[in-house]
LUMGU-367584 format. One record per residue (C-alpha): residue number from 1; residue in three letters; chain; x, y, z. Coordinates in pm, 1 decimal. Last residue first. Example, Ala and Ser with C-alpha at 12.3 -4.5 7.8 and 13.67 -1.06 7.14 Angstrom:
<nodes>
(2,'SER','A',(1367.0,-106.0,714.0))
(1,'ALA','A',(1230.0,-450.0,780.0))
</nodes>
This chain:
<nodes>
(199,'UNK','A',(11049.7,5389.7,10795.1))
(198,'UNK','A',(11233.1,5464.0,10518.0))
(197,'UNK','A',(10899.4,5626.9,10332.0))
(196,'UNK','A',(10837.8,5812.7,10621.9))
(195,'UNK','A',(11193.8,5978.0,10658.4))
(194,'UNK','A',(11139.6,6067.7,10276.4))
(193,'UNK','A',(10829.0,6226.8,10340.8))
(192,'UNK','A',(10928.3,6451.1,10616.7))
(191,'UNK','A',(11245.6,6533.2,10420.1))
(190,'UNK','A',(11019.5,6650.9,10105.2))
(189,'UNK','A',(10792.8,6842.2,10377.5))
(188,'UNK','A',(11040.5,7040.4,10530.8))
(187,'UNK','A',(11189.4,7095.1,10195.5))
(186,'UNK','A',(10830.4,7245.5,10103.5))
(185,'UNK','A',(10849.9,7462.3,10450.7))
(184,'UNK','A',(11171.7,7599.5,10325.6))
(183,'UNK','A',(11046.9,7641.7,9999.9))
(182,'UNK','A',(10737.5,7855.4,10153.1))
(181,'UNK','A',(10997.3,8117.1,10346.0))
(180,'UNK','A',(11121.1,8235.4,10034.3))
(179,'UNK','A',(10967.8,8272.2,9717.6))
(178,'UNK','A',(10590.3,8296.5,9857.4))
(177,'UNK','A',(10652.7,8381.2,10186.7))
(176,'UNK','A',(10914.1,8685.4,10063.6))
(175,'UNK','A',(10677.3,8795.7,9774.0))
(174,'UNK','A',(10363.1,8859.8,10003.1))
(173,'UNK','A',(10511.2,9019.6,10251.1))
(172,'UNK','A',(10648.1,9277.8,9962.9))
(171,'UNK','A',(10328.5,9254.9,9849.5))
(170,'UNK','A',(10151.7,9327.1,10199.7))
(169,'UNK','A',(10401.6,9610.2,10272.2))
(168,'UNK','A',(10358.7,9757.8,9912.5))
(167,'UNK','A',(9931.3,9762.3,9946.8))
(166,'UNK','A',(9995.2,9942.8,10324.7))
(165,'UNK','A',(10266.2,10197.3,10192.9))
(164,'UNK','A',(9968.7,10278.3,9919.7))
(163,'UNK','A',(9704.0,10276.2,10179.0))
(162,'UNK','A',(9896.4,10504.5,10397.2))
(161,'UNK','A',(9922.0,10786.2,10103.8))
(160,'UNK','A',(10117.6,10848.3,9787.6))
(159,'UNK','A',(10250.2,11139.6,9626.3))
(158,'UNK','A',(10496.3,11057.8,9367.7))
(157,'UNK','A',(10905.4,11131.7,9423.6))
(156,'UNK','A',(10963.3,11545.0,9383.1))
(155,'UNK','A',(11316.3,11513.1,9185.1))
(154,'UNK','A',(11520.9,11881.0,9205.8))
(153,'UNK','A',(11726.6,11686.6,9525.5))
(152,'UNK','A',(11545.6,11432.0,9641.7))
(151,'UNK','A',(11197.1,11559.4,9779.8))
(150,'UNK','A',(10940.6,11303.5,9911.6))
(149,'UNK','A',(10571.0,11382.1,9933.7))
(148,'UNK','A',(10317.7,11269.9,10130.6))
(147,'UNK','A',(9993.5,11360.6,10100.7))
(146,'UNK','A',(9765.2,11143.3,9863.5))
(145,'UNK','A',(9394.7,11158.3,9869.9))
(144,'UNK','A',(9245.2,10898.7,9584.8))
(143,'UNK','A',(9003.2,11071.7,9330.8))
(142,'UNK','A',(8648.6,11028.5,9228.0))
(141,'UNK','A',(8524.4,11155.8,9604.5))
(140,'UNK','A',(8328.0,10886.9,9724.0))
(139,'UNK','A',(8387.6,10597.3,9473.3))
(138,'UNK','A',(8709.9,10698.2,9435.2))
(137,'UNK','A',(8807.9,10772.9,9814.2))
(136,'UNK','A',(8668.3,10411.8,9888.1))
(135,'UNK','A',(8846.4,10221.7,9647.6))
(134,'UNK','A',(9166.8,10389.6,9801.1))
(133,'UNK','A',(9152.0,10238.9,10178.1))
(132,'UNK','A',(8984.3,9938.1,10015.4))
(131,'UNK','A',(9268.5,9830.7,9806.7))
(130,'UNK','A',(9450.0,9926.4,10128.8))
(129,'UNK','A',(9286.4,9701.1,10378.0))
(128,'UNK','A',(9250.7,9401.7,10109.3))
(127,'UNK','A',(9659.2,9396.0,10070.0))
(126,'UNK','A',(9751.2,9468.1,10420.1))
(125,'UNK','A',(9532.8,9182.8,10501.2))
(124,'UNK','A',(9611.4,8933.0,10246.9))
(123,'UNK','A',(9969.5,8982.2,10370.6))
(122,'UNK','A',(9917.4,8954.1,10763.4))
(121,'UNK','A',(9746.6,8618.9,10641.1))
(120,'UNK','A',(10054.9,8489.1,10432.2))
(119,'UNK','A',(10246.2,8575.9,10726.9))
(118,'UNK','A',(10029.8,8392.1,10974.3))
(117,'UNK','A',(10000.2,8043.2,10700.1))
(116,'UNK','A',(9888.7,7834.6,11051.2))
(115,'UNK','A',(9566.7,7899.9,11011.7))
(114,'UNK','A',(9496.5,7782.5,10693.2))
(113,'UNK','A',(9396.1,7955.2,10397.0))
(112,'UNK','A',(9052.3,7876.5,10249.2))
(111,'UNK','A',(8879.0,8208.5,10441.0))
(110,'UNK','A',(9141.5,8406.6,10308.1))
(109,'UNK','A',(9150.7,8269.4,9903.7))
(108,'UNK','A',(8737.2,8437.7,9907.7))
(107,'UNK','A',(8886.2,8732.7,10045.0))
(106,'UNK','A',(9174.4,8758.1,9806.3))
(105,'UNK','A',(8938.7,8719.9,9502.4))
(104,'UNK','A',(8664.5,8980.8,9595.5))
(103,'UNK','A',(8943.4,9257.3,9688.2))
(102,'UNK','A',(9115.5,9183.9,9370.9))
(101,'UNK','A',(8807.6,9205.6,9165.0))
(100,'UNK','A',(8676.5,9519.1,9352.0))
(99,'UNK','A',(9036.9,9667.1,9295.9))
(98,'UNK','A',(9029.3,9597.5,8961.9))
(97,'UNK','A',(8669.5,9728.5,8899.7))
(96,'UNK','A',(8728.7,10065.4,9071.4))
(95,'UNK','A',(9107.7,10135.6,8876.9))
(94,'UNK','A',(8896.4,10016.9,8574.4))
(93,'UNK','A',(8623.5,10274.0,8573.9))
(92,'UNK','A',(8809.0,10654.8,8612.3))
(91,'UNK','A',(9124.5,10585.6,8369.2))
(90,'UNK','A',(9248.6,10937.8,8272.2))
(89,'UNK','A',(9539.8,10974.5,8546.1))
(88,'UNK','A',(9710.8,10658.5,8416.3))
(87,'UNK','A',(9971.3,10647.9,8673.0))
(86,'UNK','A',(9939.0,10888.3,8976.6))
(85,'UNK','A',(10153.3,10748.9,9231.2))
(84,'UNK','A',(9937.1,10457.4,9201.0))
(83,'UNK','A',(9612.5,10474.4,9000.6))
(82,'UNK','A',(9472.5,10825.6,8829.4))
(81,'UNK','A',(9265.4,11031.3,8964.3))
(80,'UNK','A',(9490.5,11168.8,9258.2))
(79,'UNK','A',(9364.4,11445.7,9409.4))
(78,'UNK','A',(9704.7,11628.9,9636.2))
(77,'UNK','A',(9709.8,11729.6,9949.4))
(76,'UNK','A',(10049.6,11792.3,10095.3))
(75,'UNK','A',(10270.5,11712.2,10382.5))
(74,'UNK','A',(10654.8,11766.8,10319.2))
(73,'UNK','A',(10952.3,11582.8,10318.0))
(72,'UNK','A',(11336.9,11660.2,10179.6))
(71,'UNK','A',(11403.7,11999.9,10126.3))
(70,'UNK','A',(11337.6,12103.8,10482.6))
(69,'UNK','A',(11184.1,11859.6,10706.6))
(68,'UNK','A',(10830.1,11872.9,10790.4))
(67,'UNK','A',(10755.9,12138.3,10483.7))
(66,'UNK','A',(10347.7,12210.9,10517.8))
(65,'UNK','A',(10146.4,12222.0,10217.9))
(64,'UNK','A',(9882.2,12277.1,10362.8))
(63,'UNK','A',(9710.8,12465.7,10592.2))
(62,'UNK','A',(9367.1,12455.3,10341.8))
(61,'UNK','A',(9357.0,12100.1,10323.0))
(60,'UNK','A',(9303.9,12023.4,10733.7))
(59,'UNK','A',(8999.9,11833.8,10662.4))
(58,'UNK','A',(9121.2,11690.7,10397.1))
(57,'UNK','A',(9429.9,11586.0,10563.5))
(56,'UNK','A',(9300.8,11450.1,10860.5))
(55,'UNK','A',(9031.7,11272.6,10718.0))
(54,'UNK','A',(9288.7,11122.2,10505.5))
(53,'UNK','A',(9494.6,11025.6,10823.6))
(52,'UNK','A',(9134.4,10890.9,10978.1))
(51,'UNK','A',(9083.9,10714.3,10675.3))
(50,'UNK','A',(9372.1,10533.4,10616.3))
(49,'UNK','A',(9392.9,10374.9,10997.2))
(48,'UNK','A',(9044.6,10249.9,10934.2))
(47,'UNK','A',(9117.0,10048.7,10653.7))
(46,'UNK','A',(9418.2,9924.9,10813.0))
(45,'UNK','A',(9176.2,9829.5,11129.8))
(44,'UNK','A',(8925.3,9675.1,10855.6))
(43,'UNK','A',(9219.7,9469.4,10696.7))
(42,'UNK','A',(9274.7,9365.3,11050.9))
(41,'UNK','A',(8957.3,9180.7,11103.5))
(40,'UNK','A',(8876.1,9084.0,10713.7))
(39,'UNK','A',(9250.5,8908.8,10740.9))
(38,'UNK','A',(9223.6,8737.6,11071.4))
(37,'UNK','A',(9556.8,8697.3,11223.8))
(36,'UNK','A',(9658.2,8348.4,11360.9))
(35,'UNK','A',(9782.8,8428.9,11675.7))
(34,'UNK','A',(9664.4,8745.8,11773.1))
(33,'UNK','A',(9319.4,8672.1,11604.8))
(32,'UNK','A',(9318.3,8332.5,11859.9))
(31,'UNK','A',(9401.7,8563.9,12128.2))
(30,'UNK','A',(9152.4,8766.0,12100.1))
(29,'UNK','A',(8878.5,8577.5,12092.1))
(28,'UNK','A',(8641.7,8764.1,12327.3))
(27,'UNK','A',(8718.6,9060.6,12232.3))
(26,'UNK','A',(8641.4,8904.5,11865.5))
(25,'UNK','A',(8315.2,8762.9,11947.3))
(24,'UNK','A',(8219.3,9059.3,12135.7))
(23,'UNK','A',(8276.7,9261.7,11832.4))
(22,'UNK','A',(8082.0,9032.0,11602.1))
(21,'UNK','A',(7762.7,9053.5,11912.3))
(20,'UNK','A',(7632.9,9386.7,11777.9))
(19,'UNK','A',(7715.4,9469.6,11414.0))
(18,'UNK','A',(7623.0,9088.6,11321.8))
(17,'UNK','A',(7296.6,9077.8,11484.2))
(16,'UNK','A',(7201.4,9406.1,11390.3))
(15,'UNK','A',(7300.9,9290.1,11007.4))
(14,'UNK','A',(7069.9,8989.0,11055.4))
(13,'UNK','A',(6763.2,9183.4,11197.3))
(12,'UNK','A',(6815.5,9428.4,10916.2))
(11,'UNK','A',(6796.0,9170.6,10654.2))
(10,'UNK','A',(6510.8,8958.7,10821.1))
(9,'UNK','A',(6324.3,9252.8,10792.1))
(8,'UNK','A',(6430.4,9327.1,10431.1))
(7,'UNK','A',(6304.6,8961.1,10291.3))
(6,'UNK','A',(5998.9,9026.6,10518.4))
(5,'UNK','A',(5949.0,9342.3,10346.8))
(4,'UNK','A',(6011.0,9204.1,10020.2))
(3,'UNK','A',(5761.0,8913.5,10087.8))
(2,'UNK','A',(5493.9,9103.8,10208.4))
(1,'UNK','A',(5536.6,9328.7,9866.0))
</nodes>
């Protein structure tokens, strides 16, 4: 029992710690996040940025739908079970566990990645600050909020939310450093090499 509550005190003491002086750490590093973006840093702001707009919309539920531009977008409140766009609307556990896996696995690749990879990092962000965004309606509410919805013509498009443009802008991120901008820096490297071996 001593032990547990020691265990539990130093806990406490440890997240205090954290809570309190991380913030200053960051003000006071700024410009180093700037530069060479932190993913848990702004994954949290994304994070944050989804729930106040689902706030928003849940707490504002019962005035909606509302039609911002006729025929074409409205604001809505739809529960999503299912996973994006409302795939698989029966599957409750695995949309939690992948998203806990992916979450797990991109952190741990973050704090390997170099500083210099900024795109890669923006990425990683986007993509952790979303999964979360959405992990966190199902665990609290056992559905995702979506809200906006696209009209073209007689075809509604899928509700989705700020998480789910968040997720796409990290893998589309994702995709163009990965099959574009990381050959160049691989020729960079090749011709790098080959100067060295002349030399």
């Amino acid at each position: 029992m001593k032990k547990a509550l020691t265990w539990l005190s130093t806990l406490l003491k440890t997240t205090l710690y954290t809570i309190t002086v991380y913030p200053l750490f960051v003000l006071k590093n700024i410009g180093y996040h700037l530069r060479s973006p932190s993913v848990l840093l702004y994954a949290a702001v994304f994070f944050i940025l989804d729930r106040i707009t689902k706030l928003m919309i849940v707490n504002n539920s019962h005035n909606l739908p509302v039609s911002v531009i006729d025929k074409f977008f409205t604001i809505t409140f739809v529960k999503n079970p299912g996973v994006a766009f409302g795939w698989f609307p029966d599957w409750k556990l695995p949309p939690i566990l992948m998203a806990l896996v992916m979450i797990i696995i991109i952190t741990y690749y973050s704090l390997k990645l170099p500083e210099e990879e900024r795109i890669t990092r923006w990425a990683l962000a986007l993509l952790v600050g979303g999964a979360v965004g959405n992990l966190y309606d199902r665990v609290t509410y056992g559905f995702v909020v979506d809200f906006f919805l696209f009209h073209f013509g007689a075809f509604d498009f899928p509700v989705f939310n700020i998480a789910d443009i968040i997720i796409d802008l990290g893998v589309f991120m994702l995709f163009i450093d990965i099959f574009f901008l990381s050959e160049d820096n691989e020729e960079e490297e090749e011709e790098m090499l080959s100067d060295a071996t002349v030399a």
